[in-house]
TIZA-866406 format. One record per residue (C-alpha): x, y, z; residue number from 1. Coordinates in Angstrom, 2 decimals, always signed. Example, Ala and Ser with C-alpha at 12.3 -4.5 7.8 and 13.67 -1.06 7.14 Angstrom:
BEGIN
+12.30 -4.50 +7.80 1
+13.67 -1.06 +7.14 2
//
This chain:
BEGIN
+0.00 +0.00 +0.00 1
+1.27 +3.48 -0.74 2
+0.35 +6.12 +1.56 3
-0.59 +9.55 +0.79 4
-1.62 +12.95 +2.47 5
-3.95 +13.50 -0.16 6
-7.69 +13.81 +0.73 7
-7.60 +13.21 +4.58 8
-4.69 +10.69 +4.17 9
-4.05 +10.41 +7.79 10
-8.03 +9.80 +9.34 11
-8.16 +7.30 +6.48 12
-4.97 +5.53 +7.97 13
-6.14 +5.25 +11.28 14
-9.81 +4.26 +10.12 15
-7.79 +1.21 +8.61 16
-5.71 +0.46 +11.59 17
-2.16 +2.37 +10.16 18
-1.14 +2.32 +13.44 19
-0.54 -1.42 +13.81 20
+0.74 -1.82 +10.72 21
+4.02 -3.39 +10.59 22
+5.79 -1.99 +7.37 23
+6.49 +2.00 +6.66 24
+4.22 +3.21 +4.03 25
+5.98 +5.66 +1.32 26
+4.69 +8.60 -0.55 27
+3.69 +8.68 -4.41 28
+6.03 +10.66 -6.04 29
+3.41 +14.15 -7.16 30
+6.17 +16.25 -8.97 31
+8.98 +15.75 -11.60 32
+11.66 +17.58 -8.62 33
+11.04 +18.42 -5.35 34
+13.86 +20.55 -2.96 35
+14.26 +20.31 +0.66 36
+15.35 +22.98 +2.41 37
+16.77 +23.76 +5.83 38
+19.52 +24.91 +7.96 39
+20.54 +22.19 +10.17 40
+20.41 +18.20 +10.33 41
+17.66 +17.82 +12.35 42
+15.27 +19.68 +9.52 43
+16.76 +18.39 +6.61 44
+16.84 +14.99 +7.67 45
+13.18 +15.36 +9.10 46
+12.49 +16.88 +5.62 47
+13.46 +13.84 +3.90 48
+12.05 +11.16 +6.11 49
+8.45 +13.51 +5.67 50
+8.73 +13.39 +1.99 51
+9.79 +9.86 +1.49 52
+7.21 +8.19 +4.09 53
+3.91 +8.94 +5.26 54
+3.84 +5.89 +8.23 55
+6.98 +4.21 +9.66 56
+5.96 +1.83 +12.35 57
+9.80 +2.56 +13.54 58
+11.61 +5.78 +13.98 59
+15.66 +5.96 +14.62 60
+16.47 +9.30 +16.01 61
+20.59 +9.65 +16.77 62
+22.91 +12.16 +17.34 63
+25.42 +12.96 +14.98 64
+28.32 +11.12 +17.46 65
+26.01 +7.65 +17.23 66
+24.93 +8.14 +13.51 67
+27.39 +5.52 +12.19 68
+25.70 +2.51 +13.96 69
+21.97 +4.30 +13.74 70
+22.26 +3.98 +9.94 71
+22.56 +0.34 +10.06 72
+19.99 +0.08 +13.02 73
+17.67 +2.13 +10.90 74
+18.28 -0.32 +7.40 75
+17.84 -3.42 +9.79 76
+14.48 -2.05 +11.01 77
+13.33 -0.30 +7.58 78
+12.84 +2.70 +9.56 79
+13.97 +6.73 +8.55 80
+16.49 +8.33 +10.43 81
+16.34 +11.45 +11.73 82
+19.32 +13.13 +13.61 83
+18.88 +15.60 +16.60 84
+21.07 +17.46 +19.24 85
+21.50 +16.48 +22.81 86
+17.64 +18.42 +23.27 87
+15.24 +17.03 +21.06 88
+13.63 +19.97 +19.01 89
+10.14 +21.06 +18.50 90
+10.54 +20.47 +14.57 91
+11.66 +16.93 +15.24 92
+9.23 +16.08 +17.57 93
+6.99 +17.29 +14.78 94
+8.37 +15.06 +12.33 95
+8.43 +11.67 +14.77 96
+4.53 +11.94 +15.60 97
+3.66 +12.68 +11.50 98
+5.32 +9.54 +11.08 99
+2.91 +7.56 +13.59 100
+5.72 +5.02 +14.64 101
+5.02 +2.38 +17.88 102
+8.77 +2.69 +18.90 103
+11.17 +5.27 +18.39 104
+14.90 +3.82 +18.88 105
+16.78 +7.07 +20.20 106
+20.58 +6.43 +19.58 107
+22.92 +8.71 +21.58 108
+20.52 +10.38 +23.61 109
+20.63 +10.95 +27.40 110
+18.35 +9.50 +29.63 111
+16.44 +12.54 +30.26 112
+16.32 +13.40 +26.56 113
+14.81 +9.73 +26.05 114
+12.13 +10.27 +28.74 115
+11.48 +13.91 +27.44 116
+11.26 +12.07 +23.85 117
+8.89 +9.27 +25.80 118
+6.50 +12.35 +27.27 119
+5.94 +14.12 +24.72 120
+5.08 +11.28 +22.10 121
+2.49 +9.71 +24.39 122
+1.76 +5.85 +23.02 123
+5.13 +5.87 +21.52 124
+7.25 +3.08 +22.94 125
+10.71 +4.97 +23.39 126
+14.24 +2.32 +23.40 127
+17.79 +2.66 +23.41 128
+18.77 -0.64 +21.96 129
+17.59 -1.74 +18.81 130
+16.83 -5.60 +19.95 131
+14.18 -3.93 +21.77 132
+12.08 -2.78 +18.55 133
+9.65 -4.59 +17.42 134
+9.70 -6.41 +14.24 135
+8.98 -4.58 +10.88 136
+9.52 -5.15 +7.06 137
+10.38 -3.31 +4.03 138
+8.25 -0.17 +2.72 139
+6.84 -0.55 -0.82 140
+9.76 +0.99 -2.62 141
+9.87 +3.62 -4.29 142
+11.27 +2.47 -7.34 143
+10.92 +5.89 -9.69 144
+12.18 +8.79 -7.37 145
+16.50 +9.26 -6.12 146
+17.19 +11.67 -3.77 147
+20.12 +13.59 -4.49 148
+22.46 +14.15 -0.92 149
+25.57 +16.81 -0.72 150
+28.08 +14.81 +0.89 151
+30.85 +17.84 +1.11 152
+32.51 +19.21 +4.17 153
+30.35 +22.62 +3.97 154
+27.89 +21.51 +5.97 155
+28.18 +23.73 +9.24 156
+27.94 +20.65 +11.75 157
+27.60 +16.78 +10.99 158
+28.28 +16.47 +7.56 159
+29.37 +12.30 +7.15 160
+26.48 +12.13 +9.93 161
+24.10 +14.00 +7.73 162
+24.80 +12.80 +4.13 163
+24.89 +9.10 +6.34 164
+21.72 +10.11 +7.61 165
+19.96 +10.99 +4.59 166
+21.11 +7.69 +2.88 167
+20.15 +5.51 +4.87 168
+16.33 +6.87 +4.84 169
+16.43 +7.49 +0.95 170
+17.61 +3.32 +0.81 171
+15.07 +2.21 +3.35 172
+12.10 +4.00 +1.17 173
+13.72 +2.10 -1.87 174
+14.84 +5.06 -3.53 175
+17.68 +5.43 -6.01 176
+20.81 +7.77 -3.68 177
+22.94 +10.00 -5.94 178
+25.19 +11.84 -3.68 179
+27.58 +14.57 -4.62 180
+30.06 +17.18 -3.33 181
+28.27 +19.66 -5.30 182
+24.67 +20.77 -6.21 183
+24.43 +20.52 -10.39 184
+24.08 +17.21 -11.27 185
+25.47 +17.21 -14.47 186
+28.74 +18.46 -12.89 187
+29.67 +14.89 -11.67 188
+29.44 +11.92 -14.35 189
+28.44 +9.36 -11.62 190
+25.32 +11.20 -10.94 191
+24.76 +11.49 -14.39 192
+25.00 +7.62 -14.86 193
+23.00 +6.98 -11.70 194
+20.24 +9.51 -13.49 195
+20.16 +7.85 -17.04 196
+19.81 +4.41 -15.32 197
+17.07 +4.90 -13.35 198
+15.41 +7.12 -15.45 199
+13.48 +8.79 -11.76 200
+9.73 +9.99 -12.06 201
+10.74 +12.55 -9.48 202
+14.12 +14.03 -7.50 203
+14.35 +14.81 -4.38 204
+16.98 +17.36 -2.71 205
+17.58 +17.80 +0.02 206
+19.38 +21.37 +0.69 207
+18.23 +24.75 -0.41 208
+21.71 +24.68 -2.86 209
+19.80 +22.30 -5.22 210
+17.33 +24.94 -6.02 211
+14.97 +26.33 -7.33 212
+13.23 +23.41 -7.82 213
+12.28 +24.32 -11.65 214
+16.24 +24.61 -12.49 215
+16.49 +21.30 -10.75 216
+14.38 +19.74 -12.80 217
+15.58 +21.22 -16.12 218
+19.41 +19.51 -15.07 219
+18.20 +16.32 -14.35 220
+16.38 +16.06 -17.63 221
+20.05 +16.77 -18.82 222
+21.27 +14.53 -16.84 223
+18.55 +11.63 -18.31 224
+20.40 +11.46 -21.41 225
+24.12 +10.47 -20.49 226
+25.21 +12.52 -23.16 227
+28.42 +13.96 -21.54 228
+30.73 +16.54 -22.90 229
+34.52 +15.55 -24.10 230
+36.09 +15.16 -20.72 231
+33.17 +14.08 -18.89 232
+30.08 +15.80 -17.43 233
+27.66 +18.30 -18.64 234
+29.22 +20.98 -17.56 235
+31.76 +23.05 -19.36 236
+34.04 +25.11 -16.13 237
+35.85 +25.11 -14.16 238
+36.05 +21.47 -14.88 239
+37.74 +21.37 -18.66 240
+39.96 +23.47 -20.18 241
+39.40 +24.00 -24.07 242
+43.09 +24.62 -26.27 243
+41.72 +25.68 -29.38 244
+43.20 +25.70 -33.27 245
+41.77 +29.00 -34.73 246
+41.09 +29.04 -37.95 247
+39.24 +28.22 -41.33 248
+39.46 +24.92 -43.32 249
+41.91 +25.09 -46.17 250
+42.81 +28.97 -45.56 251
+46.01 +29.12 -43.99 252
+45.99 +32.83 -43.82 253
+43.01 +32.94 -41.44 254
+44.98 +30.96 -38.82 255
+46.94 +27.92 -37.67 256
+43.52 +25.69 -38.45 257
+43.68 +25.43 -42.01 258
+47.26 +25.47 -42.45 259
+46.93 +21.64 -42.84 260
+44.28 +19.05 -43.82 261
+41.40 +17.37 -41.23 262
+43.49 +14.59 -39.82 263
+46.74 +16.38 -39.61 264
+44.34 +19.54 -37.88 265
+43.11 +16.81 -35.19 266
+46.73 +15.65 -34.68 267
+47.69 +18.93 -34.60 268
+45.34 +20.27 -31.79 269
+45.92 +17.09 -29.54 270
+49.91 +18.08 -29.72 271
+48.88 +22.21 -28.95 272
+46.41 +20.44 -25.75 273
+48.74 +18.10 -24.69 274
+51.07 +20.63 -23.67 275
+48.86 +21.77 -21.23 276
+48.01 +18.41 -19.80 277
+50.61 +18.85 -16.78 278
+49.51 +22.24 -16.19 279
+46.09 +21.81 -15.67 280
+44.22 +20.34 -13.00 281
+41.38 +19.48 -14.77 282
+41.03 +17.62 -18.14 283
+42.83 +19.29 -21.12 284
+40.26 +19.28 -24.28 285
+41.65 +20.00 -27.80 286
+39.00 +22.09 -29.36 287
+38.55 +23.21 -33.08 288
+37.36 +27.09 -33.35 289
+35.95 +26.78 -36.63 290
+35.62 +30.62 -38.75 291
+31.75 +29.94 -39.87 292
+31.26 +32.72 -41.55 293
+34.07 +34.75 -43.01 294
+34.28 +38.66 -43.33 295
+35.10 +39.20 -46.36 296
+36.41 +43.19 -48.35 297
+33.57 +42.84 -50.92 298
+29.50 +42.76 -49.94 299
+28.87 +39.57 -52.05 300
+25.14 +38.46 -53.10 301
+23.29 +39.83 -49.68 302
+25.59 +43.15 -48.95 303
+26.39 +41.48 -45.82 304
+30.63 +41.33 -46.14 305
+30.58 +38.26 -44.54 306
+30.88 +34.75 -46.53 307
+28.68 +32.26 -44.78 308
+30.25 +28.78 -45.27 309
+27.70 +26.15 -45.84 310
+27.06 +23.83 -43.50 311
+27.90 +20.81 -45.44 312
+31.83 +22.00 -46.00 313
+31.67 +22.43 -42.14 314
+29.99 +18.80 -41.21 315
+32.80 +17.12 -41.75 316
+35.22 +19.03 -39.74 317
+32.51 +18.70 -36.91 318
+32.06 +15.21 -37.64 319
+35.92 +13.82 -37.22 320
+36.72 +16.32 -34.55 321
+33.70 +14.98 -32.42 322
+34.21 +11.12 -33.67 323
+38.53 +12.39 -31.71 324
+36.50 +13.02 -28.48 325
+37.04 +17.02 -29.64 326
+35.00 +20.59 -28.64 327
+33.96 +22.57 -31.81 328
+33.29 +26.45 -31.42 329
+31.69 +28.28 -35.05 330
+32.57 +31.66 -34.94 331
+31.01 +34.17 -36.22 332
+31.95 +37.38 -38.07 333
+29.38 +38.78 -39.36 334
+30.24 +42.04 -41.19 335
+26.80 +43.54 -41.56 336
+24.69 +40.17 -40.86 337
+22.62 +40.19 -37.93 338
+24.24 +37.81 -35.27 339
+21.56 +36.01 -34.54 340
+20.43 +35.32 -38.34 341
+24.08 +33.84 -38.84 342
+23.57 +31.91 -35.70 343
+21.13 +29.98 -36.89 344
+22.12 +29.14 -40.23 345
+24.51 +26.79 -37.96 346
+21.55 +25.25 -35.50 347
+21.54 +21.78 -36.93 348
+25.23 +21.58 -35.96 349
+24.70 +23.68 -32.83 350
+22.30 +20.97 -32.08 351
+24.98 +18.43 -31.13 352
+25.96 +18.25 -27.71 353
+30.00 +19.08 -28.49 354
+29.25 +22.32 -30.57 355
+29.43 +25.81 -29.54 356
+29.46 +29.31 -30.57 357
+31.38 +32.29 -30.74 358
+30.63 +36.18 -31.93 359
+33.25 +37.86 -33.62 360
+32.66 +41.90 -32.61 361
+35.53 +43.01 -34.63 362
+34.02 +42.06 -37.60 363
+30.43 +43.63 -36.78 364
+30.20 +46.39 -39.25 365
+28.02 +49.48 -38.52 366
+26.11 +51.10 -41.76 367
+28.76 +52.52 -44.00 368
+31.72 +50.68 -42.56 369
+33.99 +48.25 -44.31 370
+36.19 +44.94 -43.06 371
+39.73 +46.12 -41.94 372
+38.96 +50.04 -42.07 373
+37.92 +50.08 -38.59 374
+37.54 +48.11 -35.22 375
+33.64 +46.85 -35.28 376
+31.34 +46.59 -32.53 377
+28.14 +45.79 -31.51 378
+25.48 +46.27 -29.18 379
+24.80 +44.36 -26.23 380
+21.06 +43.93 -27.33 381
+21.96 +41.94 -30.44 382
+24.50 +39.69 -28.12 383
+21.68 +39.09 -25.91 384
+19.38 +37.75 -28.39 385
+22.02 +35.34 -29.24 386
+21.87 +34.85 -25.70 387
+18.50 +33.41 -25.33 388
+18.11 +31.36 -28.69 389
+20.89 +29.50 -28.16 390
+19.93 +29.13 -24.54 391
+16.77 +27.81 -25.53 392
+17.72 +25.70 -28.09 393
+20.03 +24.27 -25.69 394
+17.26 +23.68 -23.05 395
+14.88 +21.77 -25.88 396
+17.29 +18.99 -27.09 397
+18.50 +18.54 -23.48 398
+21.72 +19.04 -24.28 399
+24.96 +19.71 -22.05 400
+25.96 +23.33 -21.38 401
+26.69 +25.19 -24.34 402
+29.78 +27.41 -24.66 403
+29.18 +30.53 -26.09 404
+32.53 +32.72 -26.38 405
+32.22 +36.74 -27.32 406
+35.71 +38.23 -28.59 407
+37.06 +41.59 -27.63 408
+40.56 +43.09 -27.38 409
+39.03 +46.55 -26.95 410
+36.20 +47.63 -24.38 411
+34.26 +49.79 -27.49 412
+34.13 +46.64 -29.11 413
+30.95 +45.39 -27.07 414
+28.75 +48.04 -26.39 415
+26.64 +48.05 -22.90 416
+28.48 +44.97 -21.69 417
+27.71 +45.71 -18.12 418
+23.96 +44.08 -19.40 419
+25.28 +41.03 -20.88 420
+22.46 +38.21 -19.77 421
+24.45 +35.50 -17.94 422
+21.19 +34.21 -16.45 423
+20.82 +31.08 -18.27 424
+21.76 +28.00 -16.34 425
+22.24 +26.49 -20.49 426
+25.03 +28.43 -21.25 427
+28.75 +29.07 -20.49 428
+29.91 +32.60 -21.35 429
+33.30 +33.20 -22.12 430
+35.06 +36.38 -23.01 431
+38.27 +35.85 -24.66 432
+40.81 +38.28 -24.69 433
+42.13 +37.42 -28.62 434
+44.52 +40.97 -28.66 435
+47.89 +40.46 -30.29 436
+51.38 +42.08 -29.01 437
+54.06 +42.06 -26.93 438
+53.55 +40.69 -23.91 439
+53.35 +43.67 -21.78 440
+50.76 +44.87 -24.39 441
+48.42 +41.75 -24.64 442
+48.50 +42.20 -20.03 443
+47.12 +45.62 -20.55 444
+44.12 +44.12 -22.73 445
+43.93 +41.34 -20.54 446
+43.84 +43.38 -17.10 447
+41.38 +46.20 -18.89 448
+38.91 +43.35 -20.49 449
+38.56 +41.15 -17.09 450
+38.39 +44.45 -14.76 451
+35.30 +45.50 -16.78 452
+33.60 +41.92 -17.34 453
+30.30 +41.60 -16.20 454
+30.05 +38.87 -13.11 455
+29.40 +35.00 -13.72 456
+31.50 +34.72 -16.92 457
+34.45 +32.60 -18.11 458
+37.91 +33.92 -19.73 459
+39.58 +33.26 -22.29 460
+42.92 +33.77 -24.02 461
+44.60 +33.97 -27.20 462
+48.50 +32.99 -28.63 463
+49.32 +34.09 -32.48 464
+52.06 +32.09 -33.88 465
+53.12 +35.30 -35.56 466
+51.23 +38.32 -34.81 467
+52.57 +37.96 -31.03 468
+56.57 +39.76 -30.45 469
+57.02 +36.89 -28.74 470
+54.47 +34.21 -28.21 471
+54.21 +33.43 -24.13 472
+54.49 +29.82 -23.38 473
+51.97 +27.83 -22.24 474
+53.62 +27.64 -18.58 475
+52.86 +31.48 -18.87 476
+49.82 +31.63 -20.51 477
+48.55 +29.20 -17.31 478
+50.02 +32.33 -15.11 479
+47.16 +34.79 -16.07 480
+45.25 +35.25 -13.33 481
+42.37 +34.59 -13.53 482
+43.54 +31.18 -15.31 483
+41.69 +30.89 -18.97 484
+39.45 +27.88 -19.16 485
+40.10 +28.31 -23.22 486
+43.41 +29.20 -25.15 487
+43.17 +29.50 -29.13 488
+46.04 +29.05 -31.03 489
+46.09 +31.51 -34.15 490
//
């Protein structure tokens, strides 16, 4: 039987004798996600245990000093447990009697505590042993819902008692446990495994971190694919670092990309990431940044100075670098184009889970303006509706955060940046310093474009082969502070 607190649930247990019953009764899972909030163990893990079950015929309540051997009390006697301080609180007491146990095993508490406990749940038989509890079996379980647990140290008090806690209720109501040291689920590609697996009906977290409960839901429906990024996970930073080859296919003047065929590209990126690989703490991806569309000194067929290749010259490039475990970025420069009309020429390759984007603003032409007469720029307006398409086409297909990387060496060059949208839980945004120099020169454009960088985005830097009096090394290009999740190679 599955018990609810729909309609009267609880006079309609106790009309059919609930409180002899000798098996905990668990909830139907209502929602697609469901966050638990609360500021100490006591309310979280009463949060759980009230979600999870709406009768346990046995309670454990512990301290977090006797947790350990409550968990495997509470699995022997299929019963939640809930952790409290040396004074039982009002909340927990609260939580014990919506539960309508017979026996309550208190693990850890004092004798006065347990005859407090005892007083104030009258009918309640109160132990400190559990070969005094009475005999009970499993819940029904609940096979479609996991309960997602932070296990990490930042947990003011209790934390192995409190992610122990938690786990051993979610197993006793037959859940699926994902636990994690963080609060995105596609961060960590055991909780996306555990997620595509089971395939829940509903999460449950249980910390205010998860939330809101509507972004929750949106990342585990990521995390239902198991479609992870190269590197592993769904999301892009801090936990990869992109080394990109810059360039367009078979135009060697447009960067160190097509300065050799497909295969000998791939090879050629792996060698450019590798060096990296001992300098990075997390996993070093070798990335093609692909020019989509090309600015060109003549206003071709649509007056737009900007050639837009065709997506079938740029499939295959996509193809083999995704088939080498690779990240693909198609930028954009768009000479008088619209942004977002050149960004979706490219959605059926934006569309895979590997693909990103980039806007060029140096190549934004104004009315009357011509490639390589002036540094373009563009307004922050026509970045933001870039923003939000490619945000939402990410959210449709499910797909793993999307990378989208806006280029500036000057400030001028992205106008009203201050209003960038970084609000989309889709996206990565990445500004990448691609200014060309000395070194002393290319600091001063990296110091001036991080200083004036809106919050909650990525950086990025760029090395030219030639443009650069000298190149830095990759040892120093790792020294920039703060440290750029993506280097191009031009």
């Amino acid at each position: 039987m599955i018990g609810t607190h729909q309609g009267g649930g609880h006079a309609a247990l106790m009309a059919k004798g609930a409180w002899e019953a000798t098996s905990a009764t668990t909830h139907a899972p209502p929602a697609a996600a469901t966050v638990l909030g609360g500021t100490s163990p006591a309310a979280l893990t009463s949060a759980l245990a009230g979600r999870l079950f709406s009768s346990a015929p046995v309670v454990v309540v512990a301290t977090a000093a006797s947790a350990r051997s409550a968990e495997q009390a509470a699995v022997s006697a299929h019963a939640p447990l809930l952790l409290s301080t040396a004074t039982v609180s009002a909340t927990l007491l609260t939580a014990i009697a919506g539960l309508h146990p017979r026996a309550v095993l208190a693990a850890g508490l004092a004798p006065a505590a347990r005859t407090a406990l005892a007083r104030r749940l009258p009918g309640v038989r109160v132990v400190s042993r559990a070969a005094a509890l009475p005999a009970t079996g499993p819940a029904d379980p609940l096979r479609g819902v996991a309960v997602l647990v932070h296990a990490a140290s930042t947990w003011s008090t209790g934390s192995t008692a409190l992610a122990g806690a938690l786990t051993a209720t979610a197993r006793v109501a037959g859940a699926t446990v994902v636990t994690m040291t963080g609060y995105d689920p596609r961060a960590y590609p055991a909780a996306i495994t555990a997620l595509a697996k089971s395939r829940p009906r509903e999460v449950v977290a249980v910390g205010s971190g998860f939330g809101p409960a509507s972004r929750l839901a949106g990342r585990v429906a990521v995390a239902e694919t198991g479609v992870q990024l190269p590197g592993g996970g769904q999301v892009l930073f801090p936990g990869h670092r992109l080394v990109a080859l810059y360039g367009h296919p078979g135009a060697p003047t447009l960067g160190a990309l097509g300065e050799q065929d497909l295969q000998q590209s791939i090879a050629r990126a792996r060698q450019v990431a590798g060096q990296y690989r001992a300098l990075s703490r997390v996993p070093v991806v070798p990335t093609f940044e692909i020019i989509a569309t090309v600015a060109q000194a003549s206003p071709g067929y649509n007056g737009t100075y900007s050639y837009a290749t065709p997506v079938s010259a740029l499939r295959p490039w996509v193809q083999a670098a995704s088939a080498a475990g690779m990240y693909v970025v198609l930028d954009l420069q768009p000479g008088r184009a619209n942004l977002l009309t050149q960004a979706k020429l490219y959605a059926s390759l934006l569309k895979l889970p590997n693909v990103g984007l980039a806007l060029d603003s140096e190549w934004k032409l104004q009315p009357g303006q011509l490639p390589l007469h002036q540094i373009g720029s563009v307004d922050i307006s026509e970045i933001n509706s870039v923003v939000r398409w490619l945000a939402a086409l990410t959210a449709r297909y499910r797909l793993p955060q999307k990378l989208l990387v806006l280029h500036q060496f000057r400030l001028s060059m992205i106008i009203g940046e201050q209003y960038l949208d970084t609000s989309n839980d889709d996206l990565a945004i990445l500004i990448h310093m691609d200014g060309q120099g000395t070194p002393g020169e290319k600091q001063a454009t990296w110091n001036a474009v991080t200083a004036a960088a809106p919050p909650h985005v990525w950086f990025g830097w760029k090395n030219f082969y030639v443009k650069d009096t000298p190149m830095i090394s990759p040892r120093a290009t790792m020294a920039e502070t703060p440290t750029p999740v993506m280097i191009s190679y031009q």
